[in-house]
C-alpha positions in Angstrom: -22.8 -19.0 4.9 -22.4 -16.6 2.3 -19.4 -16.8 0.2 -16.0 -14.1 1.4 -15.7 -11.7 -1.9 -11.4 -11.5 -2.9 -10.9 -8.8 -5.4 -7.3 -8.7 -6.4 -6.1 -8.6 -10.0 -2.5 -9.7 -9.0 -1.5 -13.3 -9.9 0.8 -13.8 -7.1 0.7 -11.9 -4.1 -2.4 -13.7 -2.7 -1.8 -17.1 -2.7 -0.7 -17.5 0.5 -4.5 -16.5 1.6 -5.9 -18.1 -0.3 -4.3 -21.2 1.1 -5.8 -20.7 4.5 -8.8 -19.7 3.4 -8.9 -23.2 1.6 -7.5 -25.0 4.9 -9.9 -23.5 6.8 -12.9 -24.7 4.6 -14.1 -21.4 4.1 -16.1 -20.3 1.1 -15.2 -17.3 -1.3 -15.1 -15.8 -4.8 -12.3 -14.7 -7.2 -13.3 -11.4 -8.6 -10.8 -9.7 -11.4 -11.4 -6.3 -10.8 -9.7 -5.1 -14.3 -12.0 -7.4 -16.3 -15.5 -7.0 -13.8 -19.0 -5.3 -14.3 -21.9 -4.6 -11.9 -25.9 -3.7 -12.2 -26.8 -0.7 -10.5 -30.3 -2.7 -10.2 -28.5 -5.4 -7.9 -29.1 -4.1 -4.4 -28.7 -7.7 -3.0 -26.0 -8.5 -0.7 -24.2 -11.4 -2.3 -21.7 -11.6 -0.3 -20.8 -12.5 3.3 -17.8 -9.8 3.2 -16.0 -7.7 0.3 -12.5 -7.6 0.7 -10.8 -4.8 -1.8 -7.4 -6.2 -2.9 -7.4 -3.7 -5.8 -3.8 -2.5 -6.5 -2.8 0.7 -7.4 0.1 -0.3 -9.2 -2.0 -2.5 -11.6 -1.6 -0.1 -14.4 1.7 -1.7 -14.7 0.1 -5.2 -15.5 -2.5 -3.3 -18.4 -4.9 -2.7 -15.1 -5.5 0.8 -15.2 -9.0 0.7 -15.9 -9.8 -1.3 -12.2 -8.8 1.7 -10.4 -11.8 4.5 -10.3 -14.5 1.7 -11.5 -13.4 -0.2 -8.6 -14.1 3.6 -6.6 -17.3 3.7 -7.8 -18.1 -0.3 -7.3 -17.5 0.0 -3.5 -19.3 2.8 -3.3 -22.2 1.0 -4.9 -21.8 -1.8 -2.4 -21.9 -0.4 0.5 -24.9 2.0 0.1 -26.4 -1.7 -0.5 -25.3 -2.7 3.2 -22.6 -5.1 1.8 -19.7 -5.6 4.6 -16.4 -3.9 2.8 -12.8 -4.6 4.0 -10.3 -2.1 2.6 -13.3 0.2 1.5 -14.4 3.2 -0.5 -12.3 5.6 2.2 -9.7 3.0 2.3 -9.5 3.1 -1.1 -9.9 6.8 -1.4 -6.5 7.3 0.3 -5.0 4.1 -1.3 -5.0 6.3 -5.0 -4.1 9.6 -3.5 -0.6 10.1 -1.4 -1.4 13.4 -1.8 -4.4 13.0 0.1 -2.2 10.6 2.7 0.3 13.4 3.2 -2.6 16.2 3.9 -3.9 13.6 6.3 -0.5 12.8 8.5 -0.3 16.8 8.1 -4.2 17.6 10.1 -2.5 14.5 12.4 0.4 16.2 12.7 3.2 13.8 11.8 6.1 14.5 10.2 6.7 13.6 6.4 8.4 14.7 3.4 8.3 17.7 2.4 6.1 18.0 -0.3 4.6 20.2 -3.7 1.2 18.7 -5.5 1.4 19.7 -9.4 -0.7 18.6 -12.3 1.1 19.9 -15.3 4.7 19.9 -15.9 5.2 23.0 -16.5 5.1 23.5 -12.8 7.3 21.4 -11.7 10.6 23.5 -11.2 8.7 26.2 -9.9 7.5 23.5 -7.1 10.9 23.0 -6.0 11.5 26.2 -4.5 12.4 26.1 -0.8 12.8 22.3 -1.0 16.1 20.6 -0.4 17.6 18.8 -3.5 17.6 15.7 -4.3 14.2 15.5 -4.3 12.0 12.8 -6.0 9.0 13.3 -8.9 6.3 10.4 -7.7 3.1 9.6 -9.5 -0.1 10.4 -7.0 -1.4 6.7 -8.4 1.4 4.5 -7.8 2.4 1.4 -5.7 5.8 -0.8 -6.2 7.8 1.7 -6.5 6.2 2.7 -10.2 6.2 6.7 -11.2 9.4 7.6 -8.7 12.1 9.5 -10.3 14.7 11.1 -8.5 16.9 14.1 -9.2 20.0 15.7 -7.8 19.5 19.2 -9.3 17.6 21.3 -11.4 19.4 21.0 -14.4 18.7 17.4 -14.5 15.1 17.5 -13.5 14.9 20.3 -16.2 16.1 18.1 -18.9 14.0 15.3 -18.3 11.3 17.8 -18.9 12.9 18.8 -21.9 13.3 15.5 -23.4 9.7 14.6 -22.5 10.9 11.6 -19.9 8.4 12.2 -16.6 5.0 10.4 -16.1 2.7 12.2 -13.7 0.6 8.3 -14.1 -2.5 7.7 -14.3 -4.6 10.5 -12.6 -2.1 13.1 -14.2 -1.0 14.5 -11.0 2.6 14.0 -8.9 4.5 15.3 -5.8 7.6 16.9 -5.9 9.0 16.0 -2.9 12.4 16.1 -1.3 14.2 12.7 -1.2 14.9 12.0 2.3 18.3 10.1 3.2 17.0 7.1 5.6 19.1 6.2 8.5 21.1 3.0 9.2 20.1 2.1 5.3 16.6 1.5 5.6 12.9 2.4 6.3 10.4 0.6 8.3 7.5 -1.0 7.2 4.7 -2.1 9.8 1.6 -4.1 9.1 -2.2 -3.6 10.7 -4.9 -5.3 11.3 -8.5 -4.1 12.2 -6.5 -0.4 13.4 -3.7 -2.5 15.3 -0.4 -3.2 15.0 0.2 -6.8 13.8 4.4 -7.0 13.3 7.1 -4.4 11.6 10.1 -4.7 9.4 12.9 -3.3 8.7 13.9 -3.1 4.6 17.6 -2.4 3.4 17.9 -0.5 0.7 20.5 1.5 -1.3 18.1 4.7 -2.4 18.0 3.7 -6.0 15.1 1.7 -5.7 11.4 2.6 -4.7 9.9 -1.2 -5.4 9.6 -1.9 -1.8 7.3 -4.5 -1.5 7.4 -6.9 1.0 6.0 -10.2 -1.1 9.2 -9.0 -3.5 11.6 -9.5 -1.0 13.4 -12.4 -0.6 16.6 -12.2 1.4 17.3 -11.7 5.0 19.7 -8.7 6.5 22.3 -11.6 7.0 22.3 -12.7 3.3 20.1 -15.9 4.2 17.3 -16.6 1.5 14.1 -16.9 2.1 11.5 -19.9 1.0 11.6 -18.6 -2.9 7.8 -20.4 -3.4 6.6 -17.5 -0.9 7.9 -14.2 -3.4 6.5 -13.0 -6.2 8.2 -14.4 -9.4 10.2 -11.2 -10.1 11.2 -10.8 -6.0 15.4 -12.3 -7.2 15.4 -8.6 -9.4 15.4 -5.7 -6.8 18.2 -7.2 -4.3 16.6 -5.7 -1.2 16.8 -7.6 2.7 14.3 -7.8 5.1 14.7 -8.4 9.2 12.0 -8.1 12.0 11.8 -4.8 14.0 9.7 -4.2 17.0 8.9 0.0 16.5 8.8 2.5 19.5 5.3 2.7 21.1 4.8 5.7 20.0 5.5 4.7 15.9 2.8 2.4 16.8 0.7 4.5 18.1 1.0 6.7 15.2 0.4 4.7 12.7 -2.7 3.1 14.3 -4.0 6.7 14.9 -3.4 7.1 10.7 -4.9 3.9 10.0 -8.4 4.4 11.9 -8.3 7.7 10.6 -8.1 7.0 6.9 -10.5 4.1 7.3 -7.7 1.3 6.4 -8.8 -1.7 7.9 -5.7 -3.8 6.7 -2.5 -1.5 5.6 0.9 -1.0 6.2 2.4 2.3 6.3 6.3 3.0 5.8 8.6 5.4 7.8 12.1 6.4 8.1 14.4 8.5 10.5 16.0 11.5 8.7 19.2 11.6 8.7 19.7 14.9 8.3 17.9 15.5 11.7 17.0 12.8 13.3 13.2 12.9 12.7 10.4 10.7 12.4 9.1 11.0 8.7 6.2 9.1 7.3 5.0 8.6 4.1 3.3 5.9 2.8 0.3 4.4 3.3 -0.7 1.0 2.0 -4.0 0.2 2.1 -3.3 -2.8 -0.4 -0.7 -4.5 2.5 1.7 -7.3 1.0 2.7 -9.4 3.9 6.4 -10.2 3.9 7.4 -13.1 2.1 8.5 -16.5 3.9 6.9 -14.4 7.0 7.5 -17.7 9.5 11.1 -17.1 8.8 11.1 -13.5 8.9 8.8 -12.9 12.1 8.0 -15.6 13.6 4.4 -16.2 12.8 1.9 -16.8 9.6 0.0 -13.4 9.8 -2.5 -14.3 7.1 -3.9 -16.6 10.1 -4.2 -14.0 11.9 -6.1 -11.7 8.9 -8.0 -14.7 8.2 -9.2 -14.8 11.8 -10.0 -10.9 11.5 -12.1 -11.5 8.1 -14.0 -14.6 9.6 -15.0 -12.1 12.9 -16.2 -9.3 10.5 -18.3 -11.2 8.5 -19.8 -12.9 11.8 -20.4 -9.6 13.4 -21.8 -8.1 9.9 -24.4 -11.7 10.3 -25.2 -10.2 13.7 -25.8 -7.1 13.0 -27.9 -7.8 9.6 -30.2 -10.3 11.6 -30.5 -7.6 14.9 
């Protein structure tokens, strides 16, 4: 058996797969994908499956240059017949929200109403007929990096003034309005293959955008969770996490986004609008965190469960290559 391809750059979210991978006996490669290289020569398949673990936000951890090589790297690989999880469409609406947003538009689901600038020298200009606050978000982001949000134009105007906004790495944002979430908190929920797998509710106060479910480390009712299982910097952000089982039709939703964007393990994030009620989407996560401590939180170990989905790929992948 060919060796299972894990291309991640950060240090701690994937342990936890790792560990069942290591349980289970099952071969695979560590490949840094901010420190990589690749011969356009090499047409081999090298590799039983691919799995893209790239992280948008790695720019934060001096990363930036994984992001478009690791565009053109999966494109390279699967024009070679190479099995890809999390692919080169995946990945293609992993770097773009704007590109999510359009998407969940042609789909027609609700999200936040939005402007795309790329200079900003456009940006108070973009704010006409939206409702203030509204937030400034980098179109490259991930853990809550390149949000800003502001009550009014005078203070988004100053910030321009005093040279304080980062469009991020692709020089592009979204002015978007900020959109009050209901009860306190959005809803994350977590695919596999297309299908729903489990959903969360996160508590948050608005101030924060670094909702990442490894970081979280506190239940609803105060009770900690394993600390071993978060990221090292999860005691910083303060946010709580419970289990929520979403309508039928959330779920339906976001498995209709999912197959439709070509995210074979993502989470997506909604709210309900407090203003009016409404569904809103608006954020999809083709790089999925699973909750930390997820036996306590949920009920179950789901990286058995993505294990089981990789080992079925790459055995179907065998049985198509030798058909």
């Amino acid at each position: 058996m060919k060796p299972f391809a894990i291309y991640y750059e950060h240090p701690d979210w994937f342990k936890p797969l790792f560990e069942v991978l290591n349980e289970r006996g099952i071969p695979y490669v560590a490949l840094n994908p901010t420190q990589h290289t690749y011969d356009i020569e090499n047409t081999s398949v090298d590799y039983s499956l691919f799995f893209n673990r790239m992280s948008p936000s790695a720019y934060l951890r001096d990363g930036e240059q994984g992001l478009f090589f690791t565009l053109s790297y999966l494109k390279h690989l699967e024009d070679n017949g190479t099995k890809t999880i999390n692919g080169y469409k995946a990945f293609t609406y992993e770097t773009s929200k704007a590109m999510q947003l359009s998407l969940m538009k042609r789909l027609g689901y609700h999200y936040p109403a939005s402007k795309v600038v790329n200079h900003v020298s456009q940006l108070v200009a973009a704010t006409e007929g939206l409702r203030f606050p509204i937030v400034v978000k980098a179109n490259i982001g991930g853990s809550g990096a390149g949000i800003t949000k502001f009550n009014d134009v005078a203070a988004l105007q100053q910030a321009i003034d005093e040279n304080d906004i980062d469009f991020g790495v692709d020089k592009t944002a979204l002015v978007q309005e900020f959109v009050p979430a209901r009860g306190g908190h959005i809803t994350r929920v977590e695919t596999i293959g297309g299908k729903y797998l489990y959903g969360i509710n996160v508590y948050t106060n608005g101030d924060s955008f670094n909702l990442c479910p490894a970081d979280i480390c506190q239940t609803n009712d105060g009770k900690e969770l394993v600390r071993n299982a978060c990221a090292v910097d999860a005691p910083k952000n303060g946010m709580k996490v419970t289990a929520y089982t979403p309508p039928h039709e959330v779920i339906e939703a976001i498995e209709t986004i999912m197959q439709h964007a070509g995210i074979d393990v993502g989470g997506i994030e909604y709210m309900i609008d407090d203003r009016d009620g409404s569904i809103v989407y608006y954020d999809v996560n083709a790089l999925s965190n699973f909750v930390a401590d997820a036996v306590n939180v949920i009920g179950f170990n789901p990286h058995h469960k993505l294990v089981d989905y990789l080992v079925a790929q790459s055995q179907l992948q065998n049985t198509t290559t030798i058909a």
